[in-house]
Every structure is written in structure tokens, then in C-alpha cells.
LUMKE-225070 format. One record per residue: residue number from 0; x, y, z of N, C-alpha, C in turn. Coordinates in Angstrom, 2 decimals, padded with zeros to 5 digits, m for minus. Each point is the difference from the previous one (the first is absolute). Layout:
N
ATOM   resi       nxx       nyy       nzz      caxx      cayy      cazz       cxx       cyy       czz
ATOM    NUM         X         Y         Z         X         Y         Z         X         Y         Z
...
//
This chain:
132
ATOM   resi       nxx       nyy       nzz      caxx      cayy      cazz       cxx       cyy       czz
ATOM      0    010.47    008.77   m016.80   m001.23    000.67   m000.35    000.02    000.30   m001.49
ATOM      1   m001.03   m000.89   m000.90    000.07    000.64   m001.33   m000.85    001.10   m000.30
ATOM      2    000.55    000.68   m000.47   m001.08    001.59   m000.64   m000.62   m000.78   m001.34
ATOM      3    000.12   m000.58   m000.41   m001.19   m000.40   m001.34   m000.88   m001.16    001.02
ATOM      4   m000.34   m000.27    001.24   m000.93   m000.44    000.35   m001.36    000.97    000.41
ATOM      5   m000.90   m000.61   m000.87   m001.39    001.21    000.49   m000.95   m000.69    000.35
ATOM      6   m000.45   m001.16   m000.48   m000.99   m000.90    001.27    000.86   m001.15    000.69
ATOM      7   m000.31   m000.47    000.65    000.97   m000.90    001.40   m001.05   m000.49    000.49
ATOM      8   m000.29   m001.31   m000.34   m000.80   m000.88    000.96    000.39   m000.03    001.84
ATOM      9   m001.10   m000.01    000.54    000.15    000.06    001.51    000.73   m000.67    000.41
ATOM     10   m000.45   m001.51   m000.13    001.20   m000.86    000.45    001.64    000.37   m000.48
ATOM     11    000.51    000.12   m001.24    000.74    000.26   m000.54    000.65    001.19    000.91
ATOM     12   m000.29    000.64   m000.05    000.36    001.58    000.93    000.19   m000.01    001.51
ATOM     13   m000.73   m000.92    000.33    000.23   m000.58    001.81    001.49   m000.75   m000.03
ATOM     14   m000.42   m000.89   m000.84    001.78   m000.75   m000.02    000.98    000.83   m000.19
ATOM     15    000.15    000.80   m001.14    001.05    000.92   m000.43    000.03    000.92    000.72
ATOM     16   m000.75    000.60    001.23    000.22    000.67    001.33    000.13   m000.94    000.96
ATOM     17    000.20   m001.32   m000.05    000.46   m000.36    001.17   m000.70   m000.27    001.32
ATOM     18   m001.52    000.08   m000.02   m000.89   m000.25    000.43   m000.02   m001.81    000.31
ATOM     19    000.38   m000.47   m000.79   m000.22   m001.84    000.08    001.67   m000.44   m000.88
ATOM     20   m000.25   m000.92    000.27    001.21   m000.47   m000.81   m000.33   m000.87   m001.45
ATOM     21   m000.53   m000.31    000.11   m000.59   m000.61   m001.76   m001.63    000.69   m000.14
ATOM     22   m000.27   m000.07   m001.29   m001.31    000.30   m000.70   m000.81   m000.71    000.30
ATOM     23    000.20   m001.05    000.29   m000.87   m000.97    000.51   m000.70   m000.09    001.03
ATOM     24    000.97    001.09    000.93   m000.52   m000.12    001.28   m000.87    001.06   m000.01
ATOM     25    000.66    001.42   m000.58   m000.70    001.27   m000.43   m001.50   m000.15   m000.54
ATOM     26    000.10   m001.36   m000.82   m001.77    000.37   m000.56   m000.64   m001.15    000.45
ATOM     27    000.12   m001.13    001.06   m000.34   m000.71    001.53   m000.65    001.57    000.69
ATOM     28    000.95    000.86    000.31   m000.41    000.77    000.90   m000.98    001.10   m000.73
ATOM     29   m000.15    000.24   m000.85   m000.87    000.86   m000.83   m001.63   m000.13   m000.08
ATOM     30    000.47   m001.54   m000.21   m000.90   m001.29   m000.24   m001.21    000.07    001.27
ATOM     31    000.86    000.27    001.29   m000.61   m000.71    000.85   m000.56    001.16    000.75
ATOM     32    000.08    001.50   m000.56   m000.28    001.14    000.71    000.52    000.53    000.68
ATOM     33    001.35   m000.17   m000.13    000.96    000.80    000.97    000.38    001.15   m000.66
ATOM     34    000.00   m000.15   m000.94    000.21    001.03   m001.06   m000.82    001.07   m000.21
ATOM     35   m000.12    001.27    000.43   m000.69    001.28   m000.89    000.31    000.87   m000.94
ATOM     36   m000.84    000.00   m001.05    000.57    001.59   m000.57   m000.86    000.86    000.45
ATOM     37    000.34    001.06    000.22   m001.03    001.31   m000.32   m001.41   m000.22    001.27
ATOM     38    000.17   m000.87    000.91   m001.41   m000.60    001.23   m000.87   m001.36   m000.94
ATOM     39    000.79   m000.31   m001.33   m000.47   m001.60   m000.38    000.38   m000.37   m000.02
ATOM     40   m000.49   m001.86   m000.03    000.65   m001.32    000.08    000.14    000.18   m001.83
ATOM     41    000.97   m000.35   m000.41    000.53   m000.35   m001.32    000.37   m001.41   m000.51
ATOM     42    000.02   m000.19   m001.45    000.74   m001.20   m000.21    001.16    000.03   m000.11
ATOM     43    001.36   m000.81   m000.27    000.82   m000.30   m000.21    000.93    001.12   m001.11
ATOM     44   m001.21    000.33   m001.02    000.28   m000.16   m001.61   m000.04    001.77   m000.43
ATOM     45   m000.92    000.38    001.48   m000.47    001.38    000.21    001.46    000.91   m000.74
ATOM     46    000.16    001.45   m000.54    000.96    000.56   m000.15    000.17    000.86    000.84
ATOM     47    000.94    000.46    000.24    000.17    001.27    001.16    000.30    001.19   m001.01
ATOM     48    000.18    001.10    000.94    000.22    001.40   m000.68    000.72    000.88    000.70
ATOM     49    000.72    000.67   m000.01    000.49    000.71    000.92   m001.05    001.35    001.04
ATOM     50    000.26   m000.71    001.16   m000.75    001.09    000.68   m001.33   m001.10    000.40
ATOM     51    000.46   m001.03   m000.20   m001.43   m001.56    000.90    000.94   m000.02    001.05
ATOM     52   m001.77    000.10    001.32    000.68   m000.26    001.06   m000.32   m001.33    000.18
ATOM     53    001.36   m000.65    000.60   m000.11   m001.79    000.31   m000.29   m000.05    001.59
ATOM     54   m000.83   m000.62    000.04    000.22   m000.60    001.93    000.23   m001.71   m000.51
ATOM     55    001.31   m000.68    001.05    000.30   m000.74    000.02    000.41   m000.73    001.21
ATOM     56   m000.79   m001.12    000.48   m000.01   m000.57    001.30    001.01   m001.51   m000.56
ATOM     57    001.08   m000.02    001.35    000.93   m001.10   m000.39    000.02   m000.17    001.54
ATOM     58   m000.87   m001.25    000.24    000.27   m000.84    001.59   m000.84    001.26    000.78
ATOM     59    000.78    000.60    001.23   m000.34    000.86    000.84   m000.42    001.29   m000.33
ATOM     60    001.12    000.25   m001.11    000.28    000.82   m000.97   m000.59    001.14   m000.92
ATOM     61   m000.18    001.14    000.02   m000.93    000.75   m000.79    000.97    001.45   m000.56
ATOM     62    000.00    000.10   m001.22    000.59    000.74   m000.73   m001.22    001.08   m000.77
ATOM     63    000.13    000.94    000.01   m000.81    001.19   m000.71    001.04    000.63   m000.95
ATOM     64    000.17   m000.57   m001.96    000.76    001.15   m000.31   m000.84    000.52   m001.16
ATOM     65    000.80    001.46   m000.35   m000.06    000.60   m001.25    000.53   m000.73   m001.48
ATOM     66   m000.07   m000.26   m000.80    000.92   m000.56   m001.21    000.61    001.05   m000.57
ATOM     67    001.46    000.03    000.06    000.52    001.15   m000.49    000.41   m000.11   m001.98
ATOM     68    000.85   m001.37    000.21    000.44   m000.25   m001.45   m000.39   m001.12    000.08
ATOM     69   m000.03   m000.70   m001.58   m000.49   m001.50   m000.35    001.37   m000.78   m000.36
ATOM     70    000.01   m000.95    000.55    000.99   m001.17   m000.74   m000.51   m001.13    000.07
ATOM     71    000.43   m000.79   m001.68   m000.76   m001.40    000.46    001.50   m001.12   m000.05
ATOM     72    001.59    000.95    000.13    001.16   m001.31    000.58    000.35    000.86    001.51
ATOM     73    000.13   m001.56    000.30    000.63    000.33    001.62    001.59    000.76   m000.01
ATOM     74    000.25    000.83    000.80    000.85    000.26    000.16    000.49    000.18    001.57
ATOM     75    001.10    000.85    000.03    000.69   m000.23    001.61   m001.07    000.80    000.82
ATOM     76    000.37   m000.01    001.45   m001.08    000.20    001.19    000.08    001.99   m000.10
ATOM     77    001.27    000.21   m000.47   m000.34    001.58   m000.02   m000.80    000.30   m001.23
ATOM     78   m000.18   m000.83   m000.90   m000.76    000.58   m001.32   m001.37   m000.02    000.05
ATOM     79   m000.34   m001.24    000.83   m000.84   m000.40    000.10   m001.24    001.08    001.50
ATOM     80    000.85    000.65    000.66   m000.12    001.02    000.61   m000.41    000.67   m000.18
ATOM     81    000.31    000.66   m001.02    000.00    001.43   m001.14   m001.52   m000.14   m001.24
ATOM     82   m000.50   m001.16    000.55   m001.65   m000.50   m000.94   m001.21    000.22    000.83
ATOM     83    000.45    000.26    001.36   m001.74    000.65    000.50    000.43    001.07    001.42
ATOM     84   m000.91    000.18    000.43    000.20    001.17    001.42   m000.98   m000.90    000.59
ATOM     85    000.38    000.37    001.39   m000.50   m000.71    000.93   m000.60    000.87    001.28
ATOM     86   m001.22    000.08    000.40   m000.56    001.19    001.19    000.92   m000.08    000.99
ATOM     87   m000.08    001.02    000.58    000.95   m000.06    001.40   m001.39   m000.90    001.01
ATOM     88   m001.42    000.23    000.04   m000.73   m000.94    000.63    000.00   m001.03   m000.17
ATOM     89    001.03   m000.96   m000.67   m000.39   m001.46   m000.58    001.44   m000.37    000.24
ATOM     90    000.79    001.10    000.23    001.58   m000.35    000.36   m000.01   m000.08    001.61
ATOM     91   m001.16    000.72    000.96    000.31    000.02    001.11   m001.05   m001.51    000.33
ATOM     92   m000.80    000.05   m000.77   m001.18   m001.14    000.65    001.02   m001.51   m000.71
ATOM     93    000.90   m000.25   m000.43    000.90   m000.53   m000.13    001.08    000.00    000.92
ATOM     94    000.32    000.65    000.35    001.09    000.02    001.17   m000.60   m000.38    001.22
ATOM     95   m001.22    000.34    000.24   m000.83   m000.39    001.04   m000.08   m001.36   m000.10
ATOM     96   m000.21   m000.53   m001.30   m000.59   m000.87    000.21    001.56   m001.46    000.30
ATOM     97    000.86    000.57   m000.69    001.25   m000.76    000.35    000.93   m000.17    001.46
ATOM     98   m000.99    000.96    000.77    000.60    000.56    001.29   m000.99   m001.27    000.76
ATOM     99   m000.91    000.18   m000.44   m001.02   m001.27    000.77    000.41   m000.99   m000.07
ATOM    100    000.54   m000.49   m001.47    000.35   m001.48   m000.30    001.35   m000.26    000.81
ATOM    101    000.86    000.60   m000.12    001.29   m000.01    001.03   m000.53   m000.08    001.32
ATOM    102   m000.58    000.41    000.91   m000.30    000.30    001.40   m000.83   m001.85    000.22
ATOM    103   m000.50    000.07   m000.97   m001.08   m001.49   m000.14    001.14   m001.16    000.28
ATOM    104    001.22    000.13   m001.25    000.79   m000.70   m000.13    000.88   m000.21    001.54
ATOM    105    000.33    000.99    000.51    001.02    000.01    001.15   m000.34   m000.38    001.32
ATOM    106   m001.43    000.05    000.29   m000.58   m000.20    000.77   m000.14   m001.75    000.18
ATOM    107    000.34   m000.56   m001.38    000.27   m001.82   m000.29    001.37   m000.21   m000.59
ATOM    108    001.06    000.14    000.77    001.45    000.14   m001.19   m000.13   m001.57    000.12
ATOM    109   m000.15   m000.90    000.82    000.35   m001.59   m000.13   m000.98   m000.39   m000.91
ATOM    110   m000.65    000.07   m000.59   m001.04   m000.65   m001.13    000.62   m000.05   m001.29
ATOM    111    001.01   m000.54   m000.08    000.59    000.44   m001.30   m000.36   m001.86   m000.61
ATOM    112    000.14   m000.45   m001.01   m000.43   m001.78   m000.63   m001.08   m000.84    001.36
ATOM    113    000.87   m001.18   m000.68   m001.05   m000.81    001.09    000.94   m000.03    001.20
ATOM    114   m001.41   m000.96    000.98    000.25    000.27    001.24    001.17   m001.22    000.32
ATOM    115    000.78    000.11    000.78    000.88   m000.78    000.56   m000.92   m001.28    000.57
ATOM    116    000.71   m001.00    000.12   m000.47   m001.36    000.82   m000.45    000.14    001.37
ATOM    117    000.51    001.07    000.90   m000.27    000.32    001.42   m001.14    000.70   m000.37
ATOM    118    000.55    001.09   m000.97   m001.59    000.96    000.07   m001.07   m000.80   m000.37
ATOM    119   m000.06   m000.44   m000.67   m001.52   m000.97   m000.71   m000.43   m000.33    001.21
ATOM    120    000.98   m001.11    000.93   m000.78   m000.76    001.11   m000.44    000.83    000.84
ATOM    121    000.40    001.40    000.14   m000.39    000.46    001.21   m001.46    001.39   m000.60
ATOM    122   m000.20   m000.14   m001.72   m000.75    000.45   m000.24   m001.20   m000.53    000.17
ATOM    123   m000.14   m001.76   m000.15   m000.86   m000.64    000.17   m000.32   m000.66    001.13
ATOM    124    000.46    000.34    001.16    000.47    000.11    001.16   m001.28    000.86    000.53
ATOM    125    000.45    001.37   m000.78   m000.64    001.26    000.88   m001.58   m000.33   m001.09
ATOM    126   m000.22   m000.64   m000.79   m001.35    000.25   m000.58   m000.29   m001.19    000.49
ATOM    127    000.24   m000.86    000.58   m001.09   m000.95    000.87   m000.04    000.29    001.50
ATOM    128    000.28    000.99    000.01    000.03    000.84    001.38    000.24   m001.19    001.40
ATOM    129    001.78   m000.50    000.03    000.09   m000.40    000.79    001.87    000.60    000.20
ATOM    130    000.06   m000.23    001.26    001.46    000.72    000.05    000.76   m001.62    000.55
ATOM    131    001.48   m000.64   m000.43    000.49   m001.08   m000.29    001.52    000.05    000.88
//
């Protein structure tokens, strides 16, 4: 976390919290409205400030934080920690929502790549609805 940082591009600040893994992807996702500051869609290039609230949707995914400090280099996962607060409502509607995706998942543990040579035939099997 540098203390002589005072504006921090959005994208820039998503990466260096750890939000995405390259900038690239950070201002893709900015880009495309996943990104809020403050209840707006922003550009890329936008600056933050301390005390912008971000909502940030990744996949299923929905994050509500505070911006606590600015950095525009990445650093480790605890530093990177220590750059926003996060609601306890956006931590539970997160847990919820990872509790779903697991239960989704377990409920299909054999679906893992492609289908085996038996499975195929007997997939196309069961979609021309004849039993062999």
C-alpha cells in the first residue's frame, strides 16, 4: 500500500486488491458494467477516493465494498485485504450464494470433462428415446 498514492484508477485498484488477476481483465469488467462506483457504471480511467463504494459482480458473484486505502502496485493477499471493508450483507449473500453452487455441484459429482465412450452411446441412446 503506497501512502503517496491519491488518485488510483478503478481498474488499477481492483487488480491491486485482488479482485481479478490482470488489469486487463479489471477494465473488461468495468467496461462491461460489472463494475460500480458510488450506484454508477464508470469507465476504466475513472479515479477512486477513499470512502467510494464499489459493487462488484464476478460470475455468480456479488461483492459490496467500502474503499478503505488506495494502491495502484499489487501486493500480498493480506495487504491487499487491508484496501477496502466489506458489508457483513454481501459477505452472507456470498456465502449463500457459494452454498448453492456446492449443493448444485454435488448433486452431479460424475460430470467432471467429457463423456466416456459408454456414456456418449448411452446418452444418445436415451435422446432418441429407445432403450438397447
Amino acid at each position: 500500500m503506497d501512502q503517496n498514492d491519491s488518485d488510483v484508477r478503478v481498474d488499477k485498484w481492483l487488480w491491486a486488491a485482488r479482485f481479478f488477476k490482470t488489469r486487463s481483465q479489471a477494465a473488461e469488467a468495468v467496461d462491461s458494467g460489472r463494475v460500480e462506483v458510488n450506484g454508477a457504471k464508470v469507465k476504466p480511467s475513472r479515479h477512486l477516493r477513499v470512502g467510494d463504494a464499489l459493487r462488484i459482480r464476478i460470475g455468480p458473484y456479488e461483492w459490496n465494498v467500502t474503499v478503505r486505502a488506495l494502491a495502484s502496485r499489487r501486493g500480498s493477499a493480506e495487504v491487499a485485504r487491508t484496501l477496502y471493508d466489506e458489508s457483513e450483507e454481501s459477505r452472507a449473500r456470498r456465502a449463500d450464494e457459494v452454498a448453492r453452487v456446492r449443493a448444485e455441484r454435488s448433486a452431479f459429482p460424475d460430470l467432471r470433462g467429457r463423456p466416456t465412450k459408454k456414456l456418449r452411446r448411452d446418452l444418445v441412446r436415451f435422446k432418441r428415446g429407445r432403450e438397447d
